[in-house]
Each structure stands twice: as structure tokens, then as C-alpha cells.
C-alpha positions as CSV (number, residue, x, y, z in Angstrom):
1,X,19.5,0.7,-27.9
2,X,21.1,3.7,-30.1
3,X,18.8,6.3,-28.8
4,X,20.1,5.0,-25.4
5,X,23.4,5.3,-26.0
6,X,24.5,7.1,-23.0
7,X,22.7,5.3,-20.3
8,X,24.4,1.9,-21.6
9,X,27.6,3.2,-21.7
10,X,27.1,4.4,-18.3
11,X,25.1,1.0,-17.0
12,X,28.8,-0.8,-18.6
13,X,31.2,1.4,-16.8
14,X,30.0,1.8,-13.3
15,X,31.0,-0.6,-10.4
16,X,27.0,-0.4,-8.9
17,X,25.2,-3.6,-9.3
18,X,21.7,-5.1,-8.7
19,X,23.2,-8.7,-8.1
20,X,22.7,-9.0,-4.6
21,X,18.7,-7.8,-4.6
22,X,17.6,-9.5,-8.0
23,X,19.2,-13.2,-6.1
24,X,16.5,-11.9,-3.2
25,X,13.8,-11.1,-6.1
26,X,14.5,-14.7,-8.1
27,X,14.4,-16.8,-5.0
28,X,10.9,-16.3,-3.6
29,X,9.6,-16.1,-7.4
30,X,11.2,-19.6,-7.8
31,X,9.4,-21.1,-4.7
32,X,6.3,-19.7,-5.9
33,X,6.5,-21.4,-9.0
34,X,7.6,-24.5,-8.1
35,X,4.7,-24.6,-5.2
36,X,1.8,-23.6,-7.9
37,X,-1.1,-25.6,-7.3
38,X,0.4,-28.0,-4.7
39,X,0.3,-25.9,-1.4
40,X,-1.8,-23.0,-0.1
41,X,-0.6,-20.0,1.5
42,X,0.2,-20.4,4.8
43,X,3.1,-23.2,3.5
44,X,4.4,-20.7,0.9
45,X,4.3,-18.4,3.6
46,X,6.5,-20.2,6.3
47,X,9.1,-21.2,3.4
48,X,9.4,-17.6,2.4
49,X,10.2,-16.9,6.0
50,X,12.5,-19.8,5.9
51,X,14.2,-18.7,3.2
52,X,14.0,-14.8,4.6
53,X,16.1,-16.4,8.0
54,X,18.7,-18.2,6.6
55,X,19.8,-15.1,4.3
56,X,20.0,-12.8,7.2
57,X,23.0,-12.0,8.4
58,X,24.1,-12.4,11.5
59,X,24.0,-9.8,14.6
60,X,27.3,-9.4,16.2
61,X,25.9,-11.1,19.6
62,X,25.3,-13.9,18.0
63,X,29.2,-13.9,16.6
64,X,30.3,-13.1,20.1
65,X,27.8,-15.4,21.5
66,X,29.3,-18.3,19.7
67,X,33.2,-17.5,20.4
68,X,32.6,-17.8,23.8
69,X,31.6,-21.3,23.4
């Protein structure tokens, strides 16, 4: 950590963070494990999508879509 001095000290004081992508790295890891041995791939696969859908965000005809309603 000494010899990288510089780089923490700059990693500390910007307002840039990797929040938002390593919560979209962890979740799909966490499904993995917790399906290990119990389910093949095409299951993994359509709860990946799942999980892919419901973080999406959504379009703006779908806002507009549903103020009309």
C-alpha cells in the first residue's frame, strides 16, 4: 500500500464509483452459487434473464404508456 501511495489517495478523493456494476457483478455470482448442483443451465439461464429484466430500466413509452392509463 506505501508504494501505492498516490493511486489510494486518488481512489479516496474522487466522486467515481464502481457501486452500481459490482451490485450487477455480485448478483448473478450469488445465483450461481446458491444453484450449484441443484439445476442445469437452461434454469440458471432463464433466472439470469429474470434478474437481467427486472433491473432494466424503463423506456420512456413505457412511462408514457402507463400515465395514460
Amino acid at each position: 500500500m506505501i508504494t501505492d501511495f498516490e493511486a489510494v489517495v486518488f481512489g479516496m478523493s474522487t466522486d467515481w464509483s464502481s457501486v452500481p456494476v459490482e451490485g450487477r457483478v455480485n448478483d448473478p455470482k450469488a445465483l450461481k452459487r446458491g444453484m450449484f448442483g441443484r439445476a442445469r443451465l437452461p434454469l440458471l439461464r432463464k433466472r439470469l434473464l429474470l434478474i437481467a429484466a427486472s433491473r432494466r430500466p424503463q423506456t420512456a413509452t413505457v412511462v408514457a404508456a402507463s400515465r395514460s392509463l
